[in-house]
LUMZA-722677 format. One line per 5 residues: number of its first residue (from 1); their letters; for each residue y, x, z of N, C-alpha, C, O, CB. Coordinates in steps of 0.1 Angstrom, whole numbers, plus 2048, in hexadecimal, padded with zeros to 3 digits. Glycine has a CB too. Example, Ala and Ser with C-alpha at 12.3 -4.5 7.8 and 13.67 -1.06 7.14 Angstrom:
! residues 2
1) AS) 7C7/884/84E/7D3/87B/84E/7DF/884/84E/7DF/88E/855/7D3/871/85A | 7EA/880/847/7F5/889/847/800/881/84F/80B/886/850/7FA/88D/839
END
This chain:
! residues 247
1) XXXXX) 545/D91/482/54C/D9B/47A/542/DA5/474/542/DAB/46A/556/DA2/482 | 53B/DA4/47B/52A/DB2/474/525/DAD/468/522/DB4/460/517/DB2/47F | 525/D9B/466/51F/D95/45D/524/D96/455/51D/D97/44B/51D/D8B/45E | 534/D97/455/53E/D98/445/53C/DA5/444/538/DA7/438/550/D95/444 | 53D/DB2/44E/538/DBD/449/52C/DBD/43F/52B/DBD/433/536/DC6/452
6) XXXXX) 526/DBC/446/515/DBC/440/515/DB5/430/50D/DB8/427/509/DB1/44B | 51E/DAB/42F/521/DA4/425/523/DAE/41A/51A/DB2/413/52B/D9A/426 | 532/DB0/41C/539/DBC/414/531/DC8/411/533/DCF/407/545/DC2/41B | 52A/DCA/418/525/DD9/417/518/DD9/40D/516/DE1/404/520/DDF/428 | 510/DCD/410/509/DC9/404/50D/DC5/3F6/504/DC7/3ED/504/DC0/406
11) XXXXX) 519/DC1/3F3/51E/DBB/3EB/521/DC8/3E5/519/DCA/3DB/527/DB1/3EE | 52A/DD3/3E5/530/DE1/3E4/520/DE9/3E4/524/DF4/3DF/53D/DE6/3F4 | 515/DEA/3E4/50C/DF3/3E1/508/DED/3D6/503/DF6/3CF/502/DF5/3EA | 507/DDF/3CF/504/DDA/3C7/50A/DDC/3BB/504/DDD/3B0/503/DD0/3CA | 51B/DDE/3BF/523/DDC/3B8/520/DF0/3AF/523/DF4/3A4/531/DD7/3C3
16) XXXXX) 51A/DF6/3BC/519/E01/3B4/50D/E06/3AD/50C/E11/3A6/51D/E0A/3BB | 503/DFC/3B0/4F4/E03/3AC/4F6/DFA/39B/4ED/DFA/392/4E2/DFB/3BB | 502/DF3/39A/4FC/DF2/389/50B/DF3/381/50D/DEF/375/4F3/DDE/384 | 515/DF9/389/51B/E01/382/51B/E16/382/521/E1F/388/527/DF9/384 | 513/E14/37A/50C/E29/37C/51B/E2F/377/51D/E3B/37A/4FB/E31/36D
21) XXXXX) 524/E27/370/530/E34/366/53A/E34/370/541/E3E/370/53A/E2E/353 | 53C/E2A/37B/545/E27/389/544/E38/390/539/E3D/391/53B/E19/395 | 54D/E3D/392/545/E4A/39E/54A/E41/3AA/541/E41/3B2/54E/E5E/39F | 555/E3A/3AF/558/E35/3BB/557/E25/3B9/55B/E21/3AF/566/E3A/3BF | 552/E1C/3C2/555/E11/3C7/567/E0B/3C6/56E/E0C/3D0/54E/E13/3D5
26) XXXXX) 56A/E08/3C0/57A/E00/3C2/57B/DF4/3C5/572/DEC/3C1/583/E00/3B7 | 585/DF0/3CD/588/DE3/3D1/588/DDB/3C5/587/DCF/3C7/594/DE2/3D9 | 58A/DDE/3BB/587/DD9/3B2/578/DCD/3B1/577/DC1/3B2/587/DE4/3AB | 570/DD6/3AD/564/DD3/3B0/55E/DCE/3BC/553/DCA/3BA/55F/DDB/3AD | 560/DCF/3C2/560/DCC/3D1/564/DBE/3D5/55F/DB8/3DF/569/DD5/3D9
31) XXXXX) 56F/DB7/3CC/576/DAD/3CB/570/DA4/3C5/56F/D98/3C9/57F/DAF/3C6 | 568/DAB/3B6/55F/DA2/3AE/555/D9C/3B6/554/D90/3B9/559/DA8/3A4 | 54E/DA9/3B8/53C/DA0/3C3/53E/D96/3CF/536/D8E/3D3/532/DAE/3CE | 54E/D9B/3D4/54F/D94/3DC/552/D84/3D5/54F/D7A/3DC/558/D9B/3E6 | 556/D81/3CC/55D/D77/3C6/54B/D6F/3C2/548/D63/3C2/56A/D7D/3B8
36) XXXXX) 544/D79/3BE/535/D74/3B7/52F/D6C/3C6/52C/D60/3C7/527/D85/3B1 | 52F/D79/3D1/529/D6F/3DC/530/D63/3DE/529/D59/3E0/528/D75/3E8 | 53C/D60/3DF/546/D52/3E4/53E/D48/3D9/53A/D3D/3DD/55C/D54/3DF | 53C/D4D/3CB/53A/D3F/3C6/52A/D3D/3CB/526/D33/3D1/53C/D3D/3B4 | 525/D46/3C7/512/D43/3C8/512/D3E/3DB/508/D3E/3E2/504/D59/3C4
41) XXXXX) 51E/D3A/3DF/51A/D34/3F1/522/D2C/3F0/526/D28/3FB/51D/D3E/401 | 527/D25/3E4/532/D19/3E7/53A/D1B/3ED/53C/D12/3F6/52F/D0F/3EB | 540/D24/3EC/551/D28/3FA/55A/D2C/3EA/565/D2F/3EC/54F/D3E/40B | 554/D2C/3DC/565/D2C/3D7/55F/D26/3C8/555/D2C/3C3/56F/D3F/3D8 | 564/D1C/3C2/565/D1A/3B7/55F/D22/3AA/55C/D2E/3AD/56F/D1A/3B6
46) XXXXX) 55C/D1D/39F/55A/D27/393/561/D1C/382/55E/D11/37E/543/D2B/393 | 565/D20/381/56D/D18/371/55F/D17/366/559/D20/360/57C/D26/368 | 55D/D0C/366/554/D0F/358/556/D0B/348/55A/D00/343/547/D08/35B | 553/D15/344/55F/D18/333/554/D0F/329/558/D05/322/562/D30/32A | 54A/D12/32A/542/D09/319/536/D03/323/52D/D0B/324/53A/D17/307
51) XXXXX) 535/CF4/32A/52A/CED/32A/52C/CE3/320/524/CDA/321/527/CE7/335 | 533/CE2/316/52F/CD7/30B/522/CD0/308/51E/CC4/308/531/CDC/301 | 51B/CDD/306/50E/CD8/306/508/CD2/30F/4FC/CCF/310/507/CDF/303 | 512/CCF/319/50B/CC6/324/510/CBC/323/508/CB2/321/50B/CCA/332 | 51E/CBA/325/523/CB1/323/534/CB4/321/53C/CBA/328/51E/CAA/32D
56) XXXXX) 535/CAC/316/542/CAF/30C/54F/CB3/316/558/CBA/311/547/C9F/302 | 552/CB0/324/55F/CAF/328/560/CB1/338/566/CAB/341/564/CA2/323 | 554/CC1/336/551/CC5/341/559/CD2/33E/558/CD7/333/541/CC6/344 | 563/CD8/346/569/CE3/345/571/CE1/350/57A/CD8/34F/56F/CE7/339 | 570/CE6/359/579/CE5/367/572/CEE/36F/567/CF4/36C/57A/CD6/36F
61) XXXXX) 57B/CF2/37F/571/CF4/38A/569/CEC/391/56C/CE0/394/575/CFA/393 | 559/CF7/394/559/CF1/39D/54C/CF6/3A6/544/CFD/3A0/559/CE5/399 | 54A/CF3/3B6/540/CF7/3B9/530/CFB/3B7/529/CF2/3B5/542/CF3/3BD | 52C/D06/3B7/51B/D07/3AE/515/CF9/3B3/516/CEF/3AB/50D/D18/3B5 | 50E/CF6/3C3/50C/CEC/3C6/50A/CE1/3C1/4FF/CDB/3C0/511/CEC/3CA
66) XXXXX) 51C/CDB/3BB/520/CD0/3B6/51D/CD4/3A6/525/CCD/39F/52F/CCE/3BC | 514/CDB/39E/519/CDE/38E/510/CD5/38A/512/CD2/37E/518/CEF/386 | 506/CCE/391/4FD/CC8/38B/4FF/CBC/38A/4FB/CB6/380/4F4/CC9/390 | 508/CB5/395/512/CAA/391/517/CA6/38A/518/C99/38A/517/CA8/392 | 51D/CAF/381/527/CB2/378/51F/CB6/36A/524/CB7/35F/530/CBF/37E
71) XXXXX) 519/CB7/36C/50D/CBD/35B/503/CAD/35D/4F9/CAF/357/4FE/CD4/35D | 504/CA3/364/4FE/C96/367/4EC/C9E/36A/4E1/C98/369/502/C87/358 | 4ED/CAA/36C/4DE/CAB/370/4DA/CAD/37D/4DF/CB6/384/4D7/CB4/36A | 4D2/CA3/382/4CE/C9F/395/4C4/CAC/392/4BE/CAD/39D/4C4/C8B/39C | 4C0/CB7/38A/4B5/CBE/38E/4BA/CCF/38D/4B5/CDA/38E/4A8/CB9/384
76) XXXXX) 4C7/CCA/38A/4D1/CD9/38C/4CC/CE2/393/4C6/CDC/39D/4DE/CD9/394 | 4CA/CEE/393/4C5/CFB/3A1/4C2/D07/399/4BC/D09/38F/4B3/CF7/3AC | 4CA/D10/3A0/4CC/D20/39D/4BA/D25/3A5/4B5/D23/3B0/4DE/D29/3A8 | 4B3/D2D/397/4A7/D30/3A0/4A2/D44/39F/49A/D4A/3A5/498/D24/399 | 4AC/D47/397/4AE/D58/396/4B9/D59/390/4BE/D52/388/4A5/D61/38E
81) XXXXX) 4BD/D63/395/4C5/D6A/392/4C6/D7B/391/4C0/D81/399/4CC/D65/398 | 4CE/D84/385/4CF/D90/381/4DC/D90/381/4E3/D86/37F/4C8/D94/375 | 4E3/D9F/384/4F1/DA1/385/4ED/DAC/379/4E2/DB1/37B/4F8/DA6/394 | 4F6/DB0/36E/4F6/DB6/361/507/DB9/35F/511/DB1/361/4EE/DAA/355 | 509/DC6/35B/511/DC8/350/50E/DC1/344/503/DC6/340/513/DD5/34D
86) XXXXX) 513/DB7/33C/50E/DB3/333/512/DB8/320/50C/DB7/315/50F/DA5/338 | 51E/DBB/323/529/DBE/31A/528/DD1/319/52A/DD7/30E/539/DB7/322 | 524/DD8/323/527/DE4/325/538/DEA/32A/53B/DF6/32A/522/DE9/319 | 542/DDF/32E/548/DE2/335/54B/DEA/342/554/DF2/343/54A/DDD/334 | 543/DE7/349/545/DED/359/543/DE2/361/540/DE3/36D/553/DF4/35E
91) XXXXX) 544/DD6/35B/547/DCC/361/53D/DC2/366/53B/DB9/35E/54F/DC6/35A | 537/DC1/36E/52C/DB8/374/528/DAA/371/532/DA4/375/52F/DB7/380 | 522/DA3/36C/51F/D97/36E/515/D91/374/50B/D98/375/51F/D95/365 | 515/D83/37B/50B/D7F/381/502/D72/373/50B/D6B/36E/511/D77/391 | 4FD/D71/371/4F2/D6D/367/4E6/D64/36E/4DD/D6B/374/4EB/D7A/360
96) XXXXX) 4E5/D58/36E/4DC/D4E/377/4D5/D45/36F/4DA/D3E/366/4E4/D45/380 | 4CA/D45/372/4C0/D3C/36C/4BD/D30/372/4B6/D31/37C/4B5/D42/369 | 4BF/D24/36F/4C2/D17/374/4B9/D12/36B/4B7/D15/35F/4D1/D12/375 | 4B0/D01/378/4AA/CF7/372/4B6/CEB/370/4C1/CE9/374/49E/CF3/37B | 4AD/CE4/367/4A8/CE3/35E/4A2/CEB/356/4A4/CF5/35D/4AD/CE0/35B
101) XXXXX) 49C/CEF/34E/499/CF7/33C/498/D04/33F/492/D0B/337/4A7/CF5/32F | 49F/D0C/350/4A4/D1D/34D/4AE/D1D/347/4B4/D27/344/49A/D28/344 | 4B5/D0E/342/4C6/D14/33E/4CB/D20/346/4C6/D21/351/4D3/D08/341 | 4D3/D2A/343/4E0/D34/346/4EA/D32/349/4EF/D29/344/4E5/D3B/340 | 4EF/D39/350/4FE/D32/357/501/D43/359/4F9/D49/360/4FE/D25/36A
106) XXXXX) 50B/D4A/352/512/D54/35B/520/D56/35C/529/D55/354/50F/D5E/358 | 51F/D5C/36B/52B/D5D/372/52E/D6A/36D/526/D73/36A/52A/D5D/382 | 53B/D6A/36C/546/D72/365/554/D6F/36C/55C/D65/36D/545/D6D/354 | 555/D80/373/566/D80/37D/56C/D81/371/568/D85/366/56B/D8F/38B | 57B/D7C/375/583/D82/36C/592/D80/371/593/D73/370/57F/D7C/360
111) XXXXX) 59D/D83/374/5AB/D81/378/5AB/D75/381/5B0/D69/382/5B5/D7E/36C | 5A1/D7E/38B/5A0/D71/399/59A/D64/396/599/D5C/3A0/5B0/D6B/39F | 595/D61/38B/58C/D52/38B/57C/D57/386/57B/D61/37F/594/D44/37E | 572/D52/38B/565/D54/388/563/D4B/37C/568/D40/37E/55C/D51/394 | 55D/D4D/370/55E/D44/364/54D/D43/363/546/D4D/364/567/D4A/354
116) XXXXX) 548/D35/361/53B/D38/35B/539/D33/34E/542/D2C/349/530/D34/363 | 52F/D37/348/530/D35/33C/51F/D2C/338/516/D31/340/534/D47/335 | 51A/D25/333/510/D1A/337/509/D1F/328/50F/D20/31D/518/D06/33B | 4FA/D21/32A/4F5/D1F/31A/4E7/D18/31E/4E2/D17/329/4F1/D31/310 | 4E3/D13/313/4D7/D0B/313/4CA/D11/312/4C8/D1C/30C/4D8/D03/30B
121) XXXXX) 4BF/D09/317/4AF/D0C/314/4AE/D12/307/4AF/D0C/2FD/4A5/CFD/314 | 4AC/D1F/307/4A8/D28/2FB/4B2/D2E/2F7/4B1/D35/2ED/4A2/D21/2F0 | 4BF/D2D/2FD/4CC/D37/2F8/4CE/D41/2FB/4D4/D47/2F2/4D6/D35/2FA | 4CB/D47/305/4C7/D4F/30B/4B3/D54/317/4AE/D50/321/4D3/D4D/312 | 4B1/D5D/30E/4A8/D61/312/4A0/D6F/311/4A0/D75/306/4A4/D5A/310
126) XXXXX) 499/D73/31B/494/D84/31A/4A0/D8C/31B/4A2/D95/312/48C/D88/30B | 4A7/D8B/324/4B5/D91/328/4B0/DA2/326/4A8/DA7/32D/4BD/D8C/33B | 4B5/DA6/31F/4B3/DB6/326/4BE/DBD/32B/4C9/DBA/326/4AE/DC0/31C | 4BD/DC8/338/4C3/DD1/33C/4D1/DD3/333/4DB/DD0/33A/4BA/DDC/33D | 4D3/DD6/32A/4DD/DD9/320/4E4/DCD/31A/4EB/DCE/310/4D7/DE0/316
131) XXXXX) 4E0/DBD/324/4EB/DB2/31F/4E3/DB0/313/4E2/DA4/312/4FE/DB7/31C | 4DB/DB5/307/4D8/DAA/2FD/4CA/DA0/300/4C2/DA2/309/4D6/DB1/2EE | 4CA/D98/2F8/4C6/D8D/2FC/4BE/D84/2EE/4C3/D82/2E3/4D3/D88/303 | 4B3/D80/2F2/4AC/D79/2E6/4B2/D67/2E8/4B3/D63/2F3/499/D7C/2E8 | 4B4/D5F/2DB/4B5/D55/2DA/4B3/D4B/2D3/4B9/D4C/2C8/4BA/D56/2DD
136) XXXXX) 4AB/D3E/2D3/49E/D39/2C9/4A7/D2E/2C4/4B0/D2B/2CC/48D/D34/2D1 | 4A6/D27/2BA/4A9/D1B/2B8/49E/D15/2B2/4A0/D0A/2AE/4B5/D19/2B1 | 493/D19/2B0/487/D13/2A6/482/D1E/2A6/486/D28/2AB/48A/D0D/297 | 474/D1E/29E/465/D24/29B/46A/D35/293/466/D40/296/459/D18/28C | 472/D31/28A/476/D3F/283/487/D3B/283/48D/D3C/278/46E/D41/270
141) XXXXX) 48D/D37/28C/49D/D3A/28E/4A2/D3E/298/4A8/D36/29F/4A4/D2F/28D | 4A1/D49/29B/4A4/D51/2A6/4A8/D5D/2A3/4A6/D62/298/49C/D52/2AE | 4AF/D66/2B3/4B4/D72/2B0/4B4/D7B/2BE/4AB/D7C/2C7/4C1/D70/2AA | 4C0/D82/2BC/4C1/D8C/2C6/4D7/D90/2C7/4DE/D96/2BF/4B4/D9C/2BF | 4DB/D8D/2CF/4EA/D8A/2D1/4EA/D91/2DF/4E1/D91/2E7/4F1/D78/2D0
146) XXXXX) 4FD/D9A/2E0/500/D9E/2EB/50C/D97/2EB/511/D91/2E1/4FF/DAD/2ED | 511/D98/2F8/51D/D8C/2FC/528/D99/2FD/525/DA3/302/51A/D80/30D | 534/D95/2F8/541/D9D/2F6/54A/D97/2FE/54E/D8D/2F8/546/D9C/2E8 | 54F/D98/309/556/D8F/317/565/D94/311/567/DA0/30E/553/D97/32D | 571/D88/30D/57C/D87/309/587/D83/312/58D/D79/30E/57C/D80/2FE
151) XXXXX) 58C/D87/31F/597/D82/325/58D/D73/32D/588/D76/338/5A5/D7E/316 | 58B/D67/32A/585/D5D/330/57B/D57/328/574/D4D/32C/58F/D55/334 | 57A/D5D/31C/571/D54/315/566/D65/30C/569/D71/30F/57E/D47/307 | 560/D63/307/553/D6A/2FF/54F/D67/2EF/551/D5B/2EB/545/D66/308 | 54C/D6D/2EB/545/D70/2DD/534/D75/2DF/530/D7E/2E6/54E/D7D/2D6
156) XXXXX) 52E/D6E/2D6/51F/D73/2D1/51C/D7B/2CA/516/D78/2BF/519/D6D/2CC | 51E/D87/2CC/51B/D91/2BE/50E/D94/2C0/506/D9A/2C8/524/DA0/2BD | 50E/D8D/2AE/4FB/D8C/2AA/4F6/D96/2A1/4F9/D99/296/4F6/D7E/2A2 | 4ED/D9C/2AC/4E4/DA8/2A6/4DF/DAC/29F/4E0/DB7/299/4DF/DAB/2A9 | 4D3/D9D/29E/4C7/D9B/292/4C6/D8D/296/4CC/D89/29F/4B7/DA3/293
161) XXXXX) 4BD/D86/28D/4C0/D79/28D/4B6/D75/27A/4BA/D77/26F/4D5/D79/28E | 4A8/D6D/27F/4A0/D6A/273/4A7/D58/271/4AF/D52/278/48C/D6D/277 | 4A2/D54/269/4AB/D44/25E/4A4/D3C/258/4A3/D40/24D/4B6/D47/250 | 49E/D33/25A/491/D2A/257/49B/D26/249/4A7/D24/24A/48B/D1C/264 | 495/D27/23F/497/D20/232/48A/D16/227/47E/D15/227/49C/D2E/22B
166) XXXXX) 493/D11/221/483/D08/21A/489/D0B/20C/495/D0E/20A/480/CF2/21D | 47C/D0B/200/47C/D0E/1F2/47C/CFF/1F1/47C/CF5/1F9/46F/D18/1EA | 47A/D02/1E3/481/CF5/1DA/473/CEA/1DE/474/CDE/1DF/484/CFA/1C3 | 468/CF0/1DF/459/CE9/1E1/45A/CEB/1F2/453/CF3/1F8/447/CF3/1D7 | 462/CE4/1F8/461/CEA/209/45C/CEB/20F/459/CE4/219/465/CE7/211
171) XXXXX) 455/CFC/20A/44F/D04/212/457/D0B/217/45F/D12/210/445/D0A/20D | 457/D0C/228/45E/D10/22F/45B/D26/22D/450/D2B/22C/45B/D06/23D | 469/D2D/22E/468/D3B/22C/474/D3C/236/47A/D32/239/46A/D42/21A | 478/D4D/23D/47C/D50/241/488/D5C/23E/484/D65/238/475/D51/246 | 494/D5D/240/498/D69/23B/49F/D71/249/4A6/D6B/251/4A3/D66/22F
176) XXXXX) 49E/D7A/24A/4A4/D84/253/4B1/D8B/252/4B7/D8D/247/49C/D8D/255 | 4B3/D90/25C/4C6/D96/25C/4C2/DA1/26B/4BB/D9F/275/4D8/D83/260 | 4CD/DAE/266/4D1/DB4/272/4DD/DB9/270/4E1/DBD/265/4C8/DBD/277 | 4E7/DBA/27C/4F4/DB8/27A/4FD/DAC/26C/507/DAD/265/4F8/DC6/278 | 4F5/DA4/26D/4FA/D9D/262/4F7/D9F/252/4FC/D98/249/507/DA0/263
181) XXXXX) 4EF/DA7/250/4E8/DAB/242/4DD/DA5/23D/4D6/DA0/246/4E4/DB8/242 | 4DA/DA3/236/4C8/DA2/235/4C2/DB0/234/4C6/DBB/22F/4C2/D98/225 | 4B2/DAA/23B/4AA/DB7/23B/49E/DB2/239/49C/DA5/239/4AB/DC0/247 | 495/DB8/237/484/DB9/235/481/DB1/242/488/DB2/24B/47B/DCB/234 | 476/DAA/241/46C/DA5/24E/46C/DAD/256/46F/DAD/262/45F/DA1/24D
186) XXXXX) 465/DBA/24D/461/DC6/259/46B/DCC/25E/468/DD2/268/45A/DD2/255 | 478/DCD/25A/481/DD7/25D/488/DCD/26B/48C/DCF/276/48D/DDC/24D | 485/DC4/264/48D/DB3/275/480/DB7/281/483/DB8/28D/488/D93/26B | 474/DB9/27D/469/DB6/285/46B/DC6/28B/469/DCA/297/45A/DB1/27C | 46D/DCA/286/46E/DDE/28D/479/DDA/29B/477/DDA/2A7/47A/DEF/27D
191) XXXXX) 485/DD7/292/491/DD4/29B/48C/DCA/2A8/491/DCD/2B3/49D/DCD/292 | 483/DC0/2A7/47C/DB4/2AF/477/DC1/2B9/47C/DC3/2C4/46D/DA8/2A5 | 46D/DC9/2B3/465/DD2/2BE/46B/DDB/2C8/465/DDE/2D3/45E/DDA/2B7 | 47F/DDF/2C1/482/DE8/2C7/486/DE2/2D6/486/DE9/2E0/489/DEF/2BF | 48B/DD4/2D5/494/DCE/2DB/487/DCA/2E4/48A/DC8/2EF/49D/DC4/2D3
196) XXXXX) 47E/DCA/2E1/470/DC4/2EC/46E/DCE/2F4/469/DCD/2FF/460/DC1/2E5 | 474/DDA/2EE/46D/DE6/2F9/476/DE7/306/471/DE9/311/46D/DF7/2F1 | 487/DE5/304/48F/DE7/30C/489/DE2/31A/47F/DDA/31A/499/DE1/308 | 492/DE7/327/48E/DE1/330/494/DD5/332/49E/DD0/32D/48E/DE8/339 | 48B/DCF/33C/493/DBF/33C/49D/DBC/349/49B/DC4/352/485/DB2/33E
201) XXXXX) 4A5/DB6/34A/4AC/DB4/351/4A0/DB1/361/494/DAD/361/4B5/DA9/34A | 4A8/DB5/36A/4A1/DB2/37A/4A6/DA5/37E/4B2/DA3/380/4A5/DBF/388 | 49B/D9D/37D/4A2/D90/385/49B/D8F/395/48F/D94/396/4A0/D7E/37B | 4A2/D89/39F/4A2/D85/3AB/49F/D75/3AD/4A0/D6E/3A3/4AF/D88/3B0 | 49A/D6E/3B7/497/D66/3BA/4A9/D60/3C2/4AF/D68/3C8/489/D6B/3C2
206) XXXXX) 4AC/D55/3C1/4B5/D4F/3C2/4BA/D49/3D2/4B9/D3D/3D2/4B2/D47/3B8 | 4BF/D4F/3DE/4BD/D44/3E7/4D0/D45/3EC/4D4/D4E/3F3/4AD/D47/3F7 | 4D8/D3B/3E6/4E5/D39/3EC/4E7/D3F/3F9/4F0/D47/3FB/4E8/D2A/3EC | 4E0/D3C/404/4E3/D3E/411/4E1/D47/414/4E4/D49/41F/4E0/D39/418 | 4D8/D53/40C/4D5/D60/412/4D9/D6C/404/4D4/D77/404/4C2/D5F/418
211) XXXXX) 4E2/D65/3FB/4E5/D6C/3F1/4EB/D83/3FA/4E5/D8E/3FA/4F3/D5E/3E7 | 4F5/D7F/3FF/4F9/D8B/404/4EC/D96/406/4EB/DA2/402/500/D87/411 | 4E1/D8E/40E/4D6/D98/40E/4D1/D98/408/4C9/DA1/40B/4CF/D9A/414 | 4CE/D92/3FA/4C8/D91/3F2/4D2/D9E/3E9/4CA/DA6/3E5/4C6/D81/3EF | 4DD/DA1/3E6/4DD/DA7/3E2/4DE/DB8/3E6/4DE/DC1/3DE/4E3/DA0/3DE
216) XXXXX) 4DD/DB7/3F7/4D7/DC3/3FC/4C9/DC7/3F7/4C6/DD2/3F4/4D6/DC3/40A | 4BF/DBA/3F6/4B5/DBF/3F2/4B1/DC1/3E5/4A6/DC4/3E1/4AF/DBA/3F7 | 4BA/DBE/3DF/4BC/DC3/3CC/4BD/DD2/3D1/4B3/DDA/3D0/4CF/DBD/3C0 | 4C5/DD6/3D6/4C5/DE4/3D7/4BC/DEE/3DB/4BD/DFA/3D9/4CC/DE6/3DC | 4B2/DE7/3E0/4A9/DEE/3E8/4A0/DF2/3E0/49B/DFD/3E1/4A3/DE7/3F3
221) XXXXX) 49B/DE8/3D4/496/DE6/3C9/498/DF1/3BC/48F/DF5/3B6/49A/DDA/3C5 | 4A4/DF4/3BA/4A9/DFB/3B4/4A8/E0C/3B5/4AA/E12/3BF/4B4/DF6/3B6 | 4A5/E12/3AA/4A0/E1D/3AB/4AD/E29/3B2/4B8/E25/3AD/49A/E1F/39D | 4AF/E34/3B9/4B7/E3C/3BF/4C1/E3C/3B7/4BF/E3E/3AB/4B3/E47/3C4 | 4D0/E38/3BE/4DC/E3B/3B6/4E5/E48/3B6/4E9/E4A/3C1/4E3/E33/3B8
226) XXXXX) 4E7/E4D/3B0/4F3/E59/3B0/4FC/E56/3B8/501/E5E/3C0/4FA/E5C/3A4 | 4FE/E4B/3B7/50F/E46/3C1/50B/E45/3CF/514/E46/3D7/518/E34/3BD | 500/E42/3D4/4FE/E3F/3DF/501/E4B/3E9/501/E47/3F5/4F3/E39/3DF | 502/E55/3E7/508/E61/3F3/51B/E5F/3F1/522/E61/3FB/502/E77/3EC | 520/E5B/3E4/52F/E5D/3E4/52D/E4C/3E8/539/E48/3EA/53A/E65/3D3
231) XXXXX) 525/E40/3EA/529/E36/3F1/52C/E38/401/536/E35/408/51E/E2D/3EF | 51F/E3D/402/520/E42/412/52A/E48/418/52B/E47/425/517/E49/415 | 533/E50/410/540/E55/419/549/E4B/415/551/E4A/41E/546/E65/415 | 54B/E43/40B/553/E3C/405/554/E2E/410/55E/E28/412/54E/E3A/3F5 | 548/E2C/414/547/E1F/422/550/E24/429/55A/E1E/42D/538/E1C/42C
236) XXXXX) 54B/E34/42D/54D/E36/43F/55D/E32/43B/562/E2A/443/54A/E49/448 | 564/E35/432/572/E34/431/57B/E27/42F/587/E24/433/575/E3C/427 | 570/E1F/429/57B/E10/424/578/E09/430/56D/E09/435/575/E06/413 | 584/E01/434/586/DF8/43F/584/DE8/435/58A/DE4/42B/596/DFC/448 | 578/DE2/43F/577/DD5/439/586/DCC/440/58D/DC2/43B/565/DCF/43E
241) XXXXX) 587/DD0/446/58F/DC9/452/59A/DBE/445/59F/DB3/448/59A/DD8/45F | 59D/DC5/437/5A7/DBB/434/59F/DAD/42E/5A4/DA2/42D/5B1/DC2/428 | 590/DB2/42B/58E/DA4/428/587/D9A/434/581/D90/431/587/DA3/41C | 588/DA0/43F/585/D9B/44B/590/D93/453/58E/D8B/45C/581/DA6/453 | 59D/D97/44D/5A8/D90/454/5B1/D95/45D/5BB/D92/464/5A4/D87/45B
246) XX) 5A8/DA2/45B/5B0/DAD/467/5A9/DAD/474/5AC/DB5/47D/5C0/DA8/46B | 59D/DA4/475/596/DA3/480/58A/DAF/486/584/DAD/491/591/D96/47D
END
């Protein structure tokens, strides 16, 4: 019974060191991390919405463990992971970087089912703190996109974003865009610099079996929180006991 405490109680400091606009911990949230640890230990399912790109007629649950089965790759394995607001809702996500390539996989609660959402080598990359995200398709075709979370499914809303083109003698030229416009090289390349400066997302080292402490020791990591004195009275008061069984 200390162990599920100890569980919960890590999970609920986590839950508050990266939501700052939270003043209290709610079962709410409390529900989520706990739902994040069940899948990252194989004790509960996760639905996955877009592996197409893995393979056309992959969309079902199913154990992390087992996902590599199921995407036909024997070299499957979660090897970091960052928990992020990604959207700026309040709302937590777990965000995992998996071999093959560093493909992405993130976990996303939502009306009791964990959904992940699957992108490929170069679709995500240079995560920053603030959810946006750089992503390459070629030499000069790339950009910068934040993810918009819709009920079970998401949108890409693209930031900036340069467009390999060829002249009539195909020599290859570039054109640039921000919010959807065209702009000057320099004015795309300013925007390139601003987005370099941000901080980057904190990733963790990945181990299924020791995830719970692993995410105590995210916290430890983490610079002093405001919430942590209204956490501390907020423990002495909440009884784990209901998700203990009553035990």
């Amino acid at each position: 019974m200390k162990i599920l405490r100890y569980i919960f109680s890590a999970i609920a400091i986590i839950a508050i060191s990266i939501l700052p606009s939270v003043q209290l911990v709610d079962d709410e949230h409390i529900e989520v991390m706990e739902a994040y640890r069940a899948v990252l230990q194989n004790e509960k399912k996760f639905y996955s919405i877009n592996s197409s790109y893995l393979s056309p007629d992959i969309e079902d649950f199913y154990y992390l463990q087992d996902f590599g089965d199921y995407i036909d790759s024997e070299y499957f394995q979660v090897t970091k992971f960052t928990i992020l607001d990604m959207d700026g809702n309040d709302a937590p996500v777990i965000v995992l970087e998996t071999l093959p390539l560093g493909n992405i996989l993130i976990l996303r609660y939502y009306n009791n089912i964990v959904y992940a959402y699957s992108f490929p080598f170069r679709g995500i990359k240079q995560i920053k703190k603030d959810g946006t995200f750089n992503w390459s398709s070629g030499a000069a075709d790339n950009g910068y996109d934040k993810l918009q979370f819709l009920n079970s499914t998401y949108e890409s809303k693209r930031l900036a974003y340069s467009e390999s083109r060829y002249d009539s003698e195909r020599n290859l030229y570039a054109l640039f865009y921000i919010n959807n416009e065209e702009v000057t090289e320099d004015r795309f390349f300013a925007f390139v610099q601003e987005q370099e400066q941000k901080e980057d997302a904190d990733w963790h080292e990945f181990n299924a079996d020791t995830i719970a402490d692993d995410f105590a020791a995210v916290w430890d990591k983490l610079p002093s929180c405001k919430h942590q004195e209204q956490f501390g009275s907020w423990l002495g008061e909440y009884s784990f006991d209901e998700y203990a069984g009553g035990a």
